[in-house]
C-alpha positions as CSV (number, residue, x, y, z in Angstrom):
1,X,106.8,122.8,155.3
2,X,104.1,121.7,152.7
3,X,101.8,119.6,151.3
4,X,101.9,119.1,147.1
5,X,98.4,117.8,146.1
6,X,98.1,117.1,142.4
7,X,94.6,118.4,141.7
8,X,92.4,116.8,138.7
9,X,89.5,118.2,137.4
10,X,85.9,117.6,136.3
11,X,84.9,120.2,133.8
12,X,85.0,123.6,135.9
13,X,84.9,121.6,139.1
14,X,88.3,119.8,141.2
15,X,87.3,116.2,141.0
16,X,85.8,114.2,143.6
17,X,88.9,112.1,144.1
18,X,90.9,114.7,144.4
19,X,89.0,116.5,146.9
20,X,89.3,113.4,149.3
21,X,93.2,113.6,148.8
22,X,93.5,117.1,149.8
23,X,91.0,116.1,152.6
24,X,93.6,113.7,153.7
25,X,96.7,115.9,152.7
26,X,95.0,118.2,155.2
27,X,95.3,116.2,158.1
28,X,98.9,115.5,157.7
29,X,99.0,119.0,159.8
30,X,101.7,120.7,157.5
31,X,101.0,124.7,157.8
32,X,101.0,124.7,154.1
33,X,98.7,122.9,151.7
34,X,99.4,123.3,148.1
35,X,97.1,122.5,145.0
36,X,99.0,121.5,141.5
37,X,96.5,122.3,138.8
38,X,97.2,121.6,135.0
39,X,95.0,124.1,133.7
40,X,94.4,127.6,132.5
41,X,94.3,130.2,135.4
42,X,91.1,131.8,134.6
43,X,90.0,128.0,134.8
44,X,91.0,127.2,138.4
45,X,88.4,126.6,141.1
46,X,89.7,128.7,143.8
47,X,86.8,129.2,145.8
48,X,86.2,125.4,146.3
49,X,90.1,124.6,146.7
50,X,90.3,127.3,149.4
51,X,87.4,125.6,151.1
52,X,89.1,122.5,151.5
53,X,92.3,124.1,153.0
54,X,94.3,124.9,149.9
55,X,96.5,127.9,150.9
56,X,97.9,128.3,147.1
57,X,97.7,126.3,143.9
58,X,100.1,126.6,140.8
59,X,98.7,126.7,137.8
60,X,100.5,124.9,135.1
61,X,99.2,126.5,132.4
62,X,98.6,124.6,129.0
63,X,101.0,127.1,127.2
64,X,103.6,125.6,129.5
65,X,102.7,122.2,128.6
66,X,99.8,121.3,126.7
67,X,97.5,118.2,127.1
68,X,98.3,115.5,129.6
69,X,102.3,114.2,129.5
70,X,102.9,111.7,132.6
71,X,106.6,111.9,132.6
72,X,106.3,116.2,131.8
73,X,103.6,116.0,135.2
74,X,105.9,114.2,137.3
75,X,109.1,116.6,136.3
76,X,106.9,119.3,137.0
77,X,105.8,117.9,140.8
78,X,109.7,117.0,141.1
79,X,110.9,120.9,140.5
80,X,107.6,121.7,142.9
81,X,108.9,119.9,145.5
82,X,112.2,121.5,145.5
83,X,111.1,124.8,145.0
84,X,108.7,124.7,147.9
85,X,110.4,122.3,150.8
86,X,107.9,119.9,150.3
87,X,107.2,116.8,152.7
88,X,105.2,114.9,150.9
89,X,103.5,115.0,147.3
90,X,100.2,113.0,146.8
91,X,97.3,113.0,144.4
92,X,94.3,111.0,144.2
93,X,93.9,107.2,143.4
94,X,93.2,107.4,139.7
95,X,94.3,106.7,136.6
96,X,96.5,109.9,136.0
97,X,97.4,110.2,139.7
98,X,98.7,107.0,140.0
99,X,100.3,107.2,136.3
100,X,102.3,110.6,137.6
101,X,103.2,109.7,140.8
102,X,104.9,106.5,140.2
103,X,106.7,108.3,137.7
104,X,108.2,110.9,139.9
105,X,109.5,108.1,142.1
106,X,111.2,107.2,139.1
107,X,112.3,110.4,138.7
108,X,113.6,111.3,142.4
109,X,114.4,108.0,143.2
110,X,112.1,107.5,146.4
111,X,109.6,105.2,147.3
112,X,105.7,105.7,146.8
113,X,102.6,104.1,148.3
114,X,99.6,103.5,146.6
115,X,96.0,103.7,147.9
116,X,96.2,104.6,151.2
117,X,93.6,105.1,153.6
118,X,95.4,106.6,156.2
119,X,98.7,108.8,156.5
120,X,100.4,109.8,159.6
121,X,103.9,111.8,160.3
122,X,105.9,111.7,163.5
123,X,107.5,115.1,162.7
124,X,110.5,113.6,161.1
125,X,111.3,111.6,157.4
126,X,108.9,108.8,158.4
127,X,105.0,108.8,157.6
128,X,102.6,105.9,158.8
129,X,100.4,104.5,156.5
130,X,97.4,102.4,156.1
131,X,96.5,100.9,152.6
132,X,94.3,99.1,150.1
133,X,96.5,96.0,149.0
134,X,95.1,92.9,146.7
135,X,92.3,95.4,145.1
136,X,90.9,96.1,148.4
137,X,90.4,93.1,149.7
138,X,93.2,93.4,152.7
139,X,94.9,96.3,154.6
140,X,98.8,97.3,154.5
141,X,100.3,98.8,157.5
142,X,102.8,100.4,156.7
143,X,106.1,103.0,157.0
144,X,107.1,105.3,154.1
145,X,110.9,106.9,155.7
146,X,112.2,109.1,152.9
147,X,112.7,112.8,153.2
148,X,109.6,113.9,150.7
149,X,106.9,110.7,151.3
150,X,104.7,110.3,148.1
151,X,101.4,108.5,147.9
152,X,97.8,108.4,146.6
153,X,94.7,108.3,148.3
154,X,92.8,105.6,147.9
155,X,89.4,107.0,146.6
156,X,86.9,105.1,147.7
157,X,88.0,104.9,151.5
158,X,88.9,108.6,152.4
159,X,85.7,110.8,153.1
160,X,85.1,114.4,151.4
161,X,85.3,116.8,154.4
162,X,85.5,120.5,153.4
163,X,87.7,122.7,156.0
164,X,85.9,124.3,159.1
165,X,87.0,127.4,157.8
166,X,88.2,128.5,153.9
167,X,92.0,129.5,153.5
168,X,93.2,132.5,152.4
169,X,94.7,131.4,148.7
170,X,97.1,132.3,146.6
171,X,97.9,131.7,143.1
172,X,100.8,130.9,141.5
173,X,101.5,130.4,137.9
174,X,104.5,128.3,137.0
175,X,106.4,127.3,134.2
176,X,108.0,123.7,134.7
177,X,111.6,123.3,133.1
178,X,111.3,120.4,130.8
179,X,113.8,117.9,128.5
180,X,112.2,117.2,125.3
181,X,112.5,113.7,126.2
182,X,109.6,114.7,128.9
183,X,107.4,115.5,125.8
184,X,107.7,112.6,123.8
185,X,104.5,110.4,125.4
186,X,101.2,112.4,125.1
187,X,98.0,111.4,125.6
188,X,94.6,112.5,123.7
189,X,91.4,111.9,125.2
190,X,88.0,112.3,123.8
191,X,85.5,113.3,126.9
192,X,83.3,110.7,127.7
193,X,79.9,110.4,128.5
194,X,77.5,113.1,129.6
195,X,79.3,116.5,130.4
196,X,82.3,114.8,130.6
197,X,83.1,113.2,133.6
198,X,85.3,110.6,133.6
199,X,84.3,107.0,135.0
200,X,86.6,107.2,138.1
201,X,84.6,110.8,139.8
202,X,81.3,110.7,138.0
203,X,78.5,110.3,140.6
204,X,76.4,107.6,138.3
205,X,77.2,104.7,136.2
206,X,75.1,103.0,134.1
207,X,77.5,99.6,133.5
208,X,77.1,96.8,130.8
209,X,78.1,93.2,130.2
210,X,77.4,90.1,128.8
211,X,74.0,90.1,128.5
212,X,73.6,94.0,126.5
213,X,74.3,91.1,123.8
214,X,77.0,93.3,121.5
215,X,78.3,96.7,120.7
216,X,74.7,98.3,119.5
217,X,73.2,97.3,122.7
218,X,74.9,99.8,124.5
219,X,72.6,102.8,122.6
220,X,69.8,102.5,125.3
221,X,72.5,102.4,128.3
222,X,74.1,105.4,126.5
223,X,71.0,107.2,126.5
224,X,69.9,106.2,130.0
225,X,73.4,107.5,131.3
226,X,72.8,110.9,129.4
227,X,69.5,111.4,131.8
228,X,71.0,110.5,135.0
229,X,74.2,113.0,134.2
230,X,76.4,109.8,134.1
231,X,78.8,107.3,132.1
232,X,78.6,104.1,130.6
233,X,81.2,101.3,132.0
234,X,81.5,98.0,131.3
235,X,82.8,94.3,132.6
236,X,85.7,92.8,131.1
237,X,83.8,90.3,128.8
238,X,82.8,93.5,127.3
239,X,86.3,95.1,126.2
240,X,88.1,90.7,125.9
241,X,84.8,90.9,123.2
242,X,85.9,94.5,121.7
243,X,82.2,95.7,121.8
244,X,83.6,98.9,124.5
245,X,87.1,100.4,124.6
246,X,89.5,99.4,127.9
247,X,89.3,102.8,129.2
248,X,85.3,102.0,130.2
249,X,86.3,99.1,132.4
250,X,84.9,98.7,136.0
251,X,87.0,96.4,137.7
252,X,89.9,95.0,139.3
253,X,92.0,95.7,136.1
254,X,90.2,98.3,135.0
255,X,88.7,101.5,136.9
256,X,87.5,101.3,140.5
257,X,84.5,103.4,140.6
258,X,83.1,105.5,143.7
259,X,79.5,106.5,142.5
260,X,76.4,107.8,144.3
261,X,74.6,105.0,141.9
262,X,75.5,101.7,139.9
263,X,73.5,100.2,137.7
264,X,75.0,96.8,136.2
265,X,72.8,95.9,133.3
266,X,73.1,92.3,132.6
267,X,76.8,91.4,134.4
268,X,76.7,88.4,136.8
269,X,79.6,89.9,139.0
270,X,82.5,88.2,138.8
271,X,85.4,88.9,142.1
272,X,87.1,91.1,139.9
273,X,84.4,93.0,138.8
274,X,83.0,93.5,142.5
275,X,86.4,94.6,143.7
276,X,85.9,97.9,141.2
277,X,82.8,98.5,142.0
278,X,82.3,97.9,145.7
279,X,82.8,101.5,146.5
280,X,79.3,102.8,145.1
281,X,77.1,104.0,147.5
282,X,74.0,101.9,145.9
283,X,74.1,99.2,143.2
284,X,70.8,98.1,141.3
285,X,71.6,95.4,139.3
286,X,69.4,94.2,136.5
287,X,69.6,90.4,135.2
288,X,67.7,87.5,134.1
289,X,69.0,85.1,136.3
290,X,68.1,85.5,139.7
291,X,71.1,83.7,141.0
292,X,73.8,86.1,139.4
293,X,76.4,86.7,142.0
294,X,76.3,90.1,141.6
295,X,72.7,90.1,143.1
296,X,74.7,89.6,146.8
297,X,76.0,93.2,146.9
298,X,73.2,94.9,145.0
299,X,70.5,96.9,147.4
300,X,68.2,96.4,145.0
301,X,67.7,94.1,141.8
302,X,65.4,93.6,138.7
303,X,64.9,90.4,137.7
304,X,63.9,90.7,133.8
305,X,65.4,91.3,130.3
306,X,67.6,94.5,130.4
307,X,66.2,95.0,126.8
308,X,62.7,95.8,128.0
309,X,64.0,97.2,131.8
310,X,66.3,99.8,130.3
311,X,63.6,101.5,127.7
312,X,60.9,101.3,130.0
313,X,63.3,102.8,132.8
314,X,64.1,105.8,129.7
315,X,60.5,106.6,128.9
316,X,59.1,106.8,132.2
317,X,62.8,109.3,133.0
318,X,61.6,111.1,129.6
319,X,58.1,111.4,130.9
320,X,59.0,113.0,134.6
């Protein structure tokens, strides 16, 4: 009996998304919880997966399969599964977690649920569920019957509890059997931001719309993001104008974010945007017009020209 977690991470570190999974993975009360990390072995965190309640991770090493391959992931999870009697298979809300799980529905044939909140067994095929439906904006109850359940954690809504006491752990490095037709879709990425962290786990993010007025307006946010340790996102109007790639988006069809901090520079805060960002812990939004809806869900605002905010916010960061 066990638990599969696909584990992501950020640089050395298992992401903060991913933590709240296993968190939630943990309290499905299987005697076994697995970690699935994509990584080299000298790489993996086992000290901070052991303190969530991992008892043993495999390592998918990147001379098994190099860079990130959705359909390769999910055939790997699919031959985990097997291999270990799993019950379920989850991985965080993100991007990637999402991407991979869906496909190994594909692959298997059963059912998945996305963002959930809450995941219950009754010691048989059927799991109860609670999850985010309409971005958020309602709850799904829910049954998921099928003899291995799969879902992601929603990951704004599931809290980062660390084990009462660290597992014993074991590692375990496997080498997935794979079609060539698992290969063919790869994807690149080029790290973004300061040290890396991707928009969905980092803890700050500095965000841009509208009123940074074009492409080279985005220098000062860049640099303020650098000094915080964070990332620069951005609202739709943003990527529909082509100033910012896609993958920076903070919104309902973007990225929904989960920060310690927000700062929305100049973006009024339309629904959709709100709905990916609602899950920071404290949003300071800056913006000329003191009626901008996004002023509503902000803790605190600026009212003034970003363009004079951001560099006086830089220097006096510079100066401390």
């Amino acid at each position: 009996m066990t638990v599969l977690c696909l584990v992501e991470l950020d640089g050395a570190d298992p992401a903060d998304a991913s933590l709240r999974a296993l968190t939630l993975g943990r309290a499905l009360g299987d005697p076994s919880l697995a970690a699935v990390v994509f990584a080299d072995p000298a790489a993996v965190p086992a000290a901070a997966l052991a303190g969530y309640g991992v008892t043993g991770v495999y390592v998918i090493e990147p001379g098994s399969l190099e860079g990130y391959a959705p359909q390769a992931w999910a055939r790997t999870l699919a031959g985990l599964a097997t291999e270990t009697g799993a019950t379920a298979v989850l991985a965080a809300g993100t991007d990637r977690g999402q991407e991979v799980l869906a496909h190994l529905g594909a692959i298997t044939g059963l059912p998945m649920a996305a963002n959930c909140t809450l995941v219950t067994g009754d010691g048989g095929t059927a799991h109860r569920l609670v999850r985010h439906r309409w971005a958020g904006l309602l709850l799904e109850d829910a049954v998921l019957d099928a003899p291995v359940a799969l879902f992601t954690v929603a990951t704004d809504a599931v809290p980062d509890v660390p084990a009462e006491t660290p597992a014993d752990l074991q590692v375990h490095v496997h080498k997935p059997e794979l079609a060539g037709a698992d290969l063919i879709v790869r994807a690149i990425e080029s790290p973004a931001g300061a040290g890396g962290a991707s928009l969905a786990t980092a803890r700050v993010v500095v965000g841009g719309g509208r009123g940074v007025g074009g492409p080279d307006g985005f220098a000062p946010l860049e640099e303020l993001a650098g000094l915080l340790g964070g990332v620069v996102g951005v609202s739709r109007v943003v990527t529909s104008e082509g100033w910012r790639p896609h993958t920076q988006q903070v919104g309902q069809t973007g990225t929904k974010i989960t920060p310690e901090l927000y700062l929305a520079c100049g973006i009024s805060g339309a629904i959709q945007h709100i709905a990916g960002c609602a899950g920071a812990k404290h949003i300071i939004a800056i913006n000329t017009d003191p009626g901008a809806p996004i002023l509503a869900h902000a803790d605190y605002a600026v009212i003034g020209d970003l363009h004079q905010v951001i560099p006086a916010l830089v220097s006096a960061l510079r100066a401390r």
